[in-house]
N, CA, C and O atoms as a GROMACS GRO file, in nm:
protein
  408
    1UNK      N    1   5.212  14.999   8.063
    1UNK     CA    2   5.249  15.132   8.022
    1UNK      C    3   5.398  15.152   8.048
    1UNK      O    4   5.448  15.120   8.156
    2UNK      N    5   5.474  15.211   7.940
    2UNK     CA    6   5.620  15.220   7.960
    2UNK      C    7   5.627  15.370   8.004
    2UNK      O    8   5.543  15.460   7.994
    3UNK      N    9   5.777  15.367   8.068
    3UNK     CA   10   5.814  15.490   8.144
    3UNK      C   11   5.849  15.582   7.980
    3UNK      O   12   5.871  15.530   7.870
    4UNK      N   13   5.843  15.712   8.011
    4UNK     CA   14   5.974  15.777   7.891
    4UNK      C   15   6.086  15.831   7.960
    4UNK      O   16   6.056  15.904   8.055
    5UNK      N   17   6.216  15.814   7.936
    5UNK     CA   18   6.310  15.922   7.997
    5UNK      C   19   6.334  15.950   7.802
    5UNK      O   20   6.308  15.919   7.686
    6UNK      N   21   6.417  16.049   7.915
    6UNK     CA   22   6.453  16.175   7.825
    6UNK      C   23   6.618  16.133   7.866
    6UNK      O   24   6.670  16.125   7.977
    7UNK      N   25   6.681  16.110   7.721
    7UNK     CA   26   6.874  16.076   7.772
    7UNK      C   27   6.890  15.949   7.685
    7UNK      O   28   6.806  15.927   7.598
    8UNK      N   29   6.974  15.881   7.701
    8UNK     CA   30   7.081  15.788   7.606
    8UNK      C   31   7.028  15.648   7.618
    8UNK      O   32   7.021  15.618   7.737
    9UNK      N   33   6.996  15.570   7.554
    9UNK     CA   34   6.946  15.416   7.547
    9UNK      C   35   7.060  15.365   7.700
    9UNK      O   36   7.181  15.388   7.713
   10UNK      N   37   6.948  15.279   7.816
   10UNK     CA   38   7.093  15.214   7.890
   10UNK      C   39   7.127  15.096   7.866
   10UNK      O   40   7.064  15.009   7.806
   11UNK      N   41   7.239  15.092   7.919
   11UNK     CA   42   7.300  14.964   7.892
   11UNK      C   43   7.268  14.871   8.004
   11UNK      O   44   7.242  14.911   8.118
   12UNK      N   45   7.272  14.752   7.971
   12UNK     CA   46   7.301  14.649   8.128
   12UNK      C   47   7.430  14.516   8.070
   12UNK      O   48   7.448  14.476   7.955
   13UNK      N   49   7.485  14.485   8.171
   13UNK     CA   50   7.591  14.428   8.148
   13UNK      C   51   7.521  14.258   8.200
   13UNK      O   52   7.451  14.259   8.302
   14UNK      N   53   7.534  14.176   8.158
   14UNK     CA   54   7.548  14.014   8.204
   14UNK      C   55   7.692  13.986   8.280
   14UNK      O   56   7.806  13.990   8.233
   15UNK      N   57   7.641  13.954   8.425
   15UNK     CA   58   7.775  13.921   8.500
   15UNK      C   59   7.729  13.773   8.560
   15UNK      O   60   7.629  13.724   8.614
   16UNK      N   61   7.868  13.728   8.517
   16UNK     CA   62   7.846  13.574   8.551
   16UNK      C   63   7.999  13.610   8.716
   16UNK      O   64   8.117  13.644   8.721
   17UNK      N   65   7.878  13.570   8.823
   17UNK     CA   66   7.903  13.629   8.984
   17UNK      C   67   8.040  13.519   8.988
   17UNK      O   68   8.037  13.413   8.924
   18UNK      N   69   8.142  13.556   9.059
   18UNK     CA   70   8.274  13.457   9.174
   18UNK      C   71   8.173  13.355   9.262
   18UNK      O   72   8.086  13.375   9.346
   19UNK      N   73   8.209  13.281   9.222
   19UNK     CA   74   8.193  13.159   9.337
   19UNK      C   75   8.223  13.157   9.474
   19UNK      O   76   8.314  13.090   9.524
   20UNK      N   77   8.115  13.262   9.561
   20UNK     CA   78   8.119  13.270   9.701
   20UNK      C   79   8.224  13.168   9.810
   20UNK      O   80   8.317  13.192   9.886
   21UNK      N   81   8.144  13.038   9.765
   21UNK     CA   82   8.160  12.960   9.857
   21UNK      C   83   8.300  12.936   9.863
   21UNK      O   84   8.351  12.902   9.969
   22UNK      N   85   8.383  12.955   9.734
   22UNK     CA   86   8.507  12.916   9.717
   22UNK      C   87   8.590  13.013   9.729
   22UNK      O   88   8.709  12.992   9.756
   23UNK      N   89   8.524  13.170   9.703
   23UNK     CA   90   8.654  13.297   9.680
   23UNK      C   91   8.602  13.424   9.771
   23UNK      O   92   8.644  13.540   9.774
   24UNK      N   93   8.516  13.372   9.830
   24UNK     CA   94   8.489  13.489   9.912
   24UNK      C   95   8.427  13.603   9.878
   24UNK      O   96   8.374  13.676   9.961
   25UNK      N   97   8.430  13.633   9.708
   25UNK     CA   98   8.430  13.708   9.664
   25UNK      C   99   8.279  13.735   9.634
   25UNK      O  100   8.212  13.633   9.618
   26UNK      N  101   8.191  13.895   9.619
   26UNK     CA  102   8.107  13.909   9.584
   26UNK      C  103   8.099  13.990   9.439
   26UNK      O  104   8.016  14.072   9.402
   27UNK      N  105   8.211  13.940   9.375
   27UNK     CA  106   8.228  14.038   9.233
   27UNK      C  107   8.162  13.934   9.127
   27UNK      O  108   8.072  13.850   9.119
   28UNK      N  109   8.267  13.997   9.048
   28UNK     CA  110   8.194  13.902   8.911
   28UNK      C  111   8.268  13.913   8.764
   28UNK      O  112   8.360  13.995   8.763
   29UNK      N  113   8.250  13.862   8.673
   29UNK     CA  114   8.265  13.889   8.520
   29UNK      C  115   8.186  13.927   8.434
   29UNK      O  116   8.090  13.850   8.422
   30UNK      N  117   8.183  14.039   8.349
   30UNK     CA  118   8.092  14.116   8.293
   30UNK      C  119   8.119  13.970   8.140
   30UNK      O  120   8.229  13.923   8.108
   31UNK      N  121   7.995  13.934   8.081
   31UNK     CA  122   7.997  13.813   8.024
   31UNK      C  123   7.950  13.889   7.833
   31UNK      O  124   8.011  13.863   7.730
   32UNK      N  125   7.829  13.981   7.848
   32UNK     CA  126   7.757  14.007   7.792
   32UNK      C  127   7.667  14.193   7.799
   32UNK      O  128   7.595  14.236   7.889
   33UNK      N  129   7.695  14.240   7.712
   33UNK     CA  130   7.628  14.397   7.767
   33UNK      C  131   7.533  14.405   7.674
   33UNK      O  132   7.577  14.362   7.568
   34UNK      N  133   7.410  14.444   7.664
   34UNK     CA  134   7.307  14.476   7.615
   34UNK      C  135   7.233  14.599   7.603
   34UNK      O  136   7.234  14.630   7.722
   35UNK      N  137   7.157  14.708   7.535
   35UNK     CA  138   7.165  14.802   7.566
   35UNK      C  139   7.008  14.783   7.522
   35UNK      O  140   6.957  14.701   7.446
   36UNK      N  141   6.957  14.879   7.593
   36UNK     CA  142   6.775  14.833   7.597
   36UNK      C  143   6.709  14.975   7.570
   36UNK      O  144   6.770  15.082   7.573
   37UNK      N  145   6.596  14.960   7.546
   37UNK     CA  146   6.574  15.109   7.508
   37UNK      C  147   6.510  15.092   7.328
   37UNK      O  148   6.567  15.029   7.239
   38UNK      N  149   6.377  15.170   7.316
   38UNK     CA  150   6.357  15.163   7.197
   38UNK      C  151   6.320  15.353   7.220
   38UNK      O  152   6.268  15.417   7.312
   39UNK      N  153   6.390  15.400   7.052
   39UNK     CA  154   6.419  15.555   7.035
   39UNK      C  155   6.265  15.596   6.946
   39UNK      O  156   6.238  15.568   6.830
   40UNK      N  157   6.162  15.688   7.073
   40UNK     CA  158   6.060  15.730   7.008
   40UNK      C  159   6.048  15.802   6.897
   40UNK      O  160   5.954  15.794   6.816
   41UNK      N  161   6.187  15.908   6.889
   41UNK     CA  162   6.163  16.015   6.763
   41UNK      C  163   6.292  15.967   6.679
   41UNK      O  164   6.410  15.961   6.711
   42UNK      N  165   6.219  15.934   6.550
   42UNK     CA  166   6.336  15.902   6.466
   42UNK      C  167   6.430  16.005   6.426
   42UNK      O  168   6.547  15.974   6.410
   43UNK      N  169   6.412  16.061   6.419
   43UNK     CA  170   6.510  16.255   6.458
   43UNK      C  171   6.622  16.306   6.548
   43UNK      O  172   6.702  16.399   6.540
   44UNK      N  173   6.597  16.211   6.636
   44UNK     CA  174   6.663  16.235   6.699
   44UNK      C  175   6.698  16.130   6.878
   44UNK      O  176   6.629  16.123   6.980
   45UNK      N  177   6.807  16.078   6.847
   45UNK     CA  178   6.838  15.969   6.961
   45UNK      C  179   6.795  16.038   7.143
   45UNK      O  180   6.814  15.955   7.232
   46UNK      N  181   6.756  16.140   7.177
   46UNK     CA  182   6.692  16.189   7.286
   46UNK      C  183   6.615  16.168   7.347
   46UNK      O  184   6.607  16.234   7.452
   47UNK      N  185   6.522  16.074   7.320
   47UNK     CA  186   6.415  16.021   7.387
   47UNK      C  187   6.380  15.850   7.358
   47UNK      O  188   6.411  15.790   7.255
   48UNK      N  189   6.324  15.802   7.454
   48UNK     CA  190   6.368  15.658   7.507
   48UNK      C  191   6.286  15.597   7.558
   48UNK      O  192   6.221  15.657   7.643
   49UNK      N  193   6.260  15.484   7.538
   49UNK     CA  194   6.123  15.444   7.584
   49UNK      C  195   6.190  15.276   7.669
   49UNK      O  196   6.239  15.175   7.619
   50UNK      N  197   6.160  15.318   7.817
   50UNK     CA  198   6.265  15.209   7.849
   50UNK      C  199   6.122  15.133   7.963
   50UNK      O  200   6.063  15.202   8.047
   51UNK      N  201   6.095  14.992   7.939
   51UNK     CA  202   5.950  14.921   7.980
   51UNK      C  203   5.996  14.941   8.134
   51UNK      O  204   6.114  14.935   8.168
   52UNK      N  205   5.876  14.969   8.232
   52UNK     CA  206   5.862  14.952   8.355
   52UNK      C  207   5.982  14.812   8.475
   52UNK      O  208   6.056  14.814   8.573
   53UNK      N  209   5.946  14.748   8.408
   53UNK     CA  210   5.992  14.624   8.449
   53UNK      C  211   6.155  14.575   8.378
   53UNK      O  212   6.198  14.469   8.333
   54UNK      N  213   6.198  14.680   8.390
   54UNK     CA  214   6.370  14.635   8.380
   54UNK      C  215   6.441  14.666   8.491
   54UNK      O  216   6.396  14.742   8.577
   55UNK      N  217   6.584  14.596   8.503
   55UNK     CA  218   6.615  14.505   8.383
   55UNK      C  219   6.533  14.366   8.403
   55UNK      O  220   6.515  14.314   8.513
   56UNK      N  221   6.489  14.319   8.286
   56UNK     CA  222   6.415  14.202   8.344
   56UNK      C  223   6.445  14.078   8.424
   56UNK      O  224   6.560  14.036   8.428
   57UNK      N  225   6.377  14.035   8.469
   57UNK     CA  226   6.387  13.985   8.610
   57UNK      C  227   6.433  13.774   8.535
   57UNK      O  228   6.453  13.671   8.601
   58UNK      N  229   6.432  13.797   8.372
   58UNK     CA  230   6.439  13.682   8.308
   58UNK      C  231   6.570  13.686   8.222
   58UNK      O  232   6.558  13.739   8.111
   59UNK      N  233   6.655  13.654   8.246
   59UNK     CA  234   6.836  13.638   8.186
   59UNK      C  235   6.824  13.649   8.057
   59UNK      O  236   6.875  13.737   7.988
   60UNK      N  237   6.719  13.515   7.999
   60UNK     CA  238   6.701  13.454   7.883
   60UNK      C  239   6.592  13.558   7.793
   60UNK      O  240   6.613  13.570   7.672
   61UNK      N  241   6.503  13.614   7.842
   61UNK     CA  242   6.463  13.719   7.799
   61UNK      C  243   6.506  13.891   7.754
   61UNK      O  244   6.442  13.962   7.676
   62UNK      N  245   6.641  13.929   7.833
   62UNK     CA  246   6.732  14.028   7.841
   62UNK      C  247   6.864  13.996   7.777
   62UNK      O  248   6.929  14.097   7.749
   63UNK      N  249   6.931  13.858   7.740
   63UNK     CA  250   7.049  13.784   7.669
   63UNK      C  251   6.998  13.672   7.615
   63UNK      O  252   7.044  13.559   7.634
   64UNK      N  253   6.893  13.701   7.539
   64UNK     CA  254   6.836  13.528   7.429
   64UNK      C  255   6.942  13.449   7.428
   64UNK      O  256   6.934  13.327   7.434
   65UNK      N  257   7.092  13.541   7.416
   65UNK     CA  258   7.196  13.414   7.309
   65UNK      C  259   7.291  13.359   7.441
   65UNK      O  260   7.376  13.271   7.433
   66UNK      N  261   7.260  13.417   7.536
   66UNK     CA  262   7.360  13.289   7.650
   66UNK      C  263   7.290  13.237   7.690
   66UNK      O  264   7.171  13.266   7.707
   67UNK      N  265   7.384  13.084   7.733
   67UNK     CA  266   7.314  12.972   7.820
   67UNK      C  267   7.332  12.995   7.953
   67UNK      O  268   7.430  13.029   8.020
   68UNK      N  269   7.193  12.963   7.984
   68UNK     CA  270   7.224  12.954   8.183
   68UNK      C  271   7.248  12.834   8.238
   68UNK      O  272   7.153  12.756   8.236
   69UNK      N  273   7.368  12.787   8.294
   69UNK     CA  274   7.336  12.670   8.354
   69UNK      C  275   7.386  12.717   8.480
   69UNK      O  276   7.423  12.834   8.488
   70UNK      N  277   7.392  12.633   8.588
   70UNK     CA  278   7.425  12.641   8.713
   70UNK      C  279   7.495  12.729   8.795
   70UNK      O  280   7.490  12.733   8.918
   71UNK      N  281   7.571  12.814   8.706
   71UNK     CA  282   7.627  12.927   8.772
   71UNK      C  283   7.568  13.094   8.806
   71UNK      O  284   7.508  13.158   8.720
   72UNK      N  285   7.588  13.135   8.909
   72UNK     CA  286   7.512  13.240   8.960
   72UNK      C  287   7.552  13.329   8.859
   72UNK      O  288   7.661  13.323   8.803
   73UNK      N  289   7.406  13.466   8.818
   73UNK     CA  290   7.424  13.547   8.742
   73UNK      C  291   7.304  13.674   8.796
   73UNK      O  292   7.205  13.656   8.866
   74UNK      N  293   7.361  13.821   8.727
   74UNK     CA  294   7.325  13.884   8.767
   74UNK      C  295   7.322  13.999   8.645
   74UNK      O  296   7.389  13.984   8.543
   75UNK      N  297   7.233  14.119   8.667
   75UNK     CA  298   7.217  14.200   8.552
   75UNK      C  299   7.229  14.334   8.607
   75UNK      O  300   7.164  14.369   8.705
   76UNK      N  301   7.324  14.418   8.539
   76UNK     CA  302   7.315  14.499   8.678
   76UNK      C  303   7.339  14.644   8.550
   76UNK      O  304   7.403  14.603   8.453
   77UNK      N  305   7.306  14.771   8.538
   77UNK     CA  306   7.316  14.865   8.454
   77UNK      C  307   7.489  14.921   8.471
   77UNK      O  308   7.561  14.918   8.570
   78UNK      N  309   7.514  14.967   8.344
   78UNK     CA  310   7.684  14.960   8.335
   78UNK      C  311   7.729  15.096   8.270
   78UNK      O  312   7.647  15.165   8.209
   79UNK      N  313   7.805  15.118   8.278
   79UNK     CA  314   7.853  15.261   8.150
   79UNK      C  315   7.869  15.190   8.018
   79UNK      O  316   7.906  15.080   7.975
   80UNK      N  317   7.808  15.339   7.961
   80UNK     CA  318   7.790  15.355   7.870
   80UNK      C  319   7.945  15.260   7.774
   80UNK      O  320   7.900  15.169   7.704
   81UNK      N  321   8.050  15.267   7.767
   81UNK     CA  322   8.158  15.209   7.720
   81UNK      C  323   8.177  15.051   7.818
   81UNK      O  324   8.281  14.988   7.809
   82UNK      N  325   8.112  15.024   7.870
   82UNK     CA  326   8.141  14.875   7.914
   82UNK      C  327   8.137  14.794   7.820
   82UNK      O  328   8.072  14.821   7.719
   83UNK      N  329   8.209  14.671   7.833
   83UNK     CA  330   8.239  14.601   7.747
   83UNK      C  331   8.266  14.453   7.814
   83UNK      O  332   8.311  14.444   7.928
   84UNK      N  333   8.225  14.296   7.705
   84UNK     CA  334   8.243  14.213   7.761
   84UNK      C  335   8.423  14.215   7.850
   84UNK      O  336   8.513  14.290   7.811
   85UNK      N  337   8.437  14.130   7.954
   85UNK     CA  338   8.565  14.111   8.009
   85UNK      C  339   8.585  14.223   8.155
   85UNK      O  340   8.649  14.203   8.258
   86UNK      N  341   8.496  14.356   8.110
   86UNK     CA  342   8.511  14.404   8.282
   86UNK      C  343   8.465  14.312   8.351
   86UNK      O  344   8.415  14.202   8.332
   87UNK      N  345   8.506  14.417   8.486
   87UNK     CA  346   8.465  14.347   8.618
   87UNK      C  347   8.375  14.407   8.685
   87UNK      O  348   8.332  14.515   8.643
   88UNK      N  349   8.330  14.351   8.802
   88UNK     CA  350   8.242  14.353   8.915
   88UNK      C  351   8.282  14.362   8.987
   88UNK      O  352   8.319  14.250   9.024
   89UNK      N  353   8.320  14.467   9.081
   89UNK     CA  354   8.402  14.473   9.202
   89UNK      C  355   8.382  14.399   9.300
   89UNK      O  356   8.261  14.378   9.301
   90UNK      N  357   8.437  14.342   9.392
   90UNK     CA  358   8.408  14.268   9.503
   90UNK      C  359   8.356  14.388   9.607
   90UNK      O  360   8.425  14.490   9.616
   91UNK      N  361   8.283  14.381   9.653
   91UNK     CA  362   8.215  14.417   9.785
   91UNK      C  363   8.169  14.590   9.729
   91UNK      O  364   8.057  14.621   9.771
   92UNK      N  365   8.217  14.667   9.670
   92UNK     CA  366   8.202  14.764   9.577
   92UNK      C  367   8.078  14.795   9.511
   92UNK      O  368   8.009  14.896   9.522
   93UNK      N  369   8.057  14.672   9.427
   93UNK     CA  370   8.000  14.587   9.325
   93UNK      C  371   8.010  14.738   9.159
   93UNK      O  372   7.928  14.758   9.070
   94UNK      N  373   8.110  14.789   9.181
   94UNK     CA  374   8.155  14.883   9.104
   94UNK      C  375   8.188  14.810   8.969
   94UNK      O  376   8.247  14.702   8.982
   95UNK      N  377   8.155  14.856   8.828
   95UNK     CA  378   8.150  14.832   8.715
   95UNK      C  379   8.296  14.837   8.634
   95UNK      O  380   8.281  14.914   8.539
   96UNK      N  381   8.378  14.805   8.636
   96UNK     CA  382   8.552  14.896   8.592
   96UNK      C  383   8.578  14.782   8.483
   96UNK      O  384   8.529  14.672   8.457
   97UNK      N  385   8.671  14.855   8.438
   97UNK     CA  386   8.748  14.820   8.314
   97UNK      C  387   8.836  14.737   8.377
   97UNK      O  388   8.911  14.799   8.452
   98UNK      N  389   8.861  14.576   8.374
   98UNK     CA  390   8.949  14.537   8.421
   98UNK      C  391   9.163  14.555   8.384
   98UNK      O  392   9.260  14.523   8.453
   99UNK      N  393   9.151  14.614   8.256
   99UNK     CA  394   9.265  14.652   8.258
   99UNK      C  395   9.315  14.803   8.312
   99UNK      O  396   9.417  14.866   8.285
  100UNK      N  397   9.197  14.836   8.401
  100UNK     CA  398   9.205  15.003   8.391
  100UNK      C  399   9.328  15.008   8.540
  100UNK      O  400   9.332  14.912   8.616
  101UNK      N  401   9.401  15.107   8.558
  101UNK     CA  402   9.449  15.147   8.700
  101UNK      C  403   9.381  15.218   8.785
  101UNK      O  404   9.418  15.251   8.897
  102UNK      N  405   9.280  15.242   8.734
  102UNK     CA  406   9.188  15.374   8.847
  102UNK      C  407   9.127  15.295   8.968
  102UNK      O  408   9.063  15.355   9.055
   0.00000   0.00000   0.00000
């Protein structure tokens, strides 16, 4: 049985994680954004039918078109305007525009 919200299809971003062991870092690179959500009333984009079990717990099931190989990855929900090339904040784990100043 799926949940309903009521509000805007969400997004989730594909972040391919910094290499701990080497940078210390717990951020990442936003690789891939996906936006999930199927719209119950054709009338109107307001209602949303988003499955129990997201984001799914399967890469390849949530991003069919990237390959996984050996490097750590993570799925994490993003704004609405995210886009491949943000970042993942280190220790934050905050979503930002990497060219942004804020």
């Amino acid at each position: 049985m799926a949940t309903i919200y009521k509000g805007p299809i969400k997004k989730f971003a594909l972040i391919k994680l910094d290499d701990f062991n080497t940078t210390a870092s717990t951020g990442g690179l936003v690789v891939e954004v996906n936006s999930v959500g199927t719209i119950i009333n054709d009338n109107t984009d307001s209602f949303v039918e988003i499955p129990e079990d997201y984001p799914s717990t399967s890469l390849e099931d949530m991003f069919p078109d990237i390959t996984i190989d050996n490097v750590n990855w993570t799925i994490k929900e993003c704004p609405d305007n995210c886009e491949p090339g943000w970042i993942m904040k280190d220790k934050t784990l905050e979503i930002v525009d990497s060219n942004s100043r804020d």
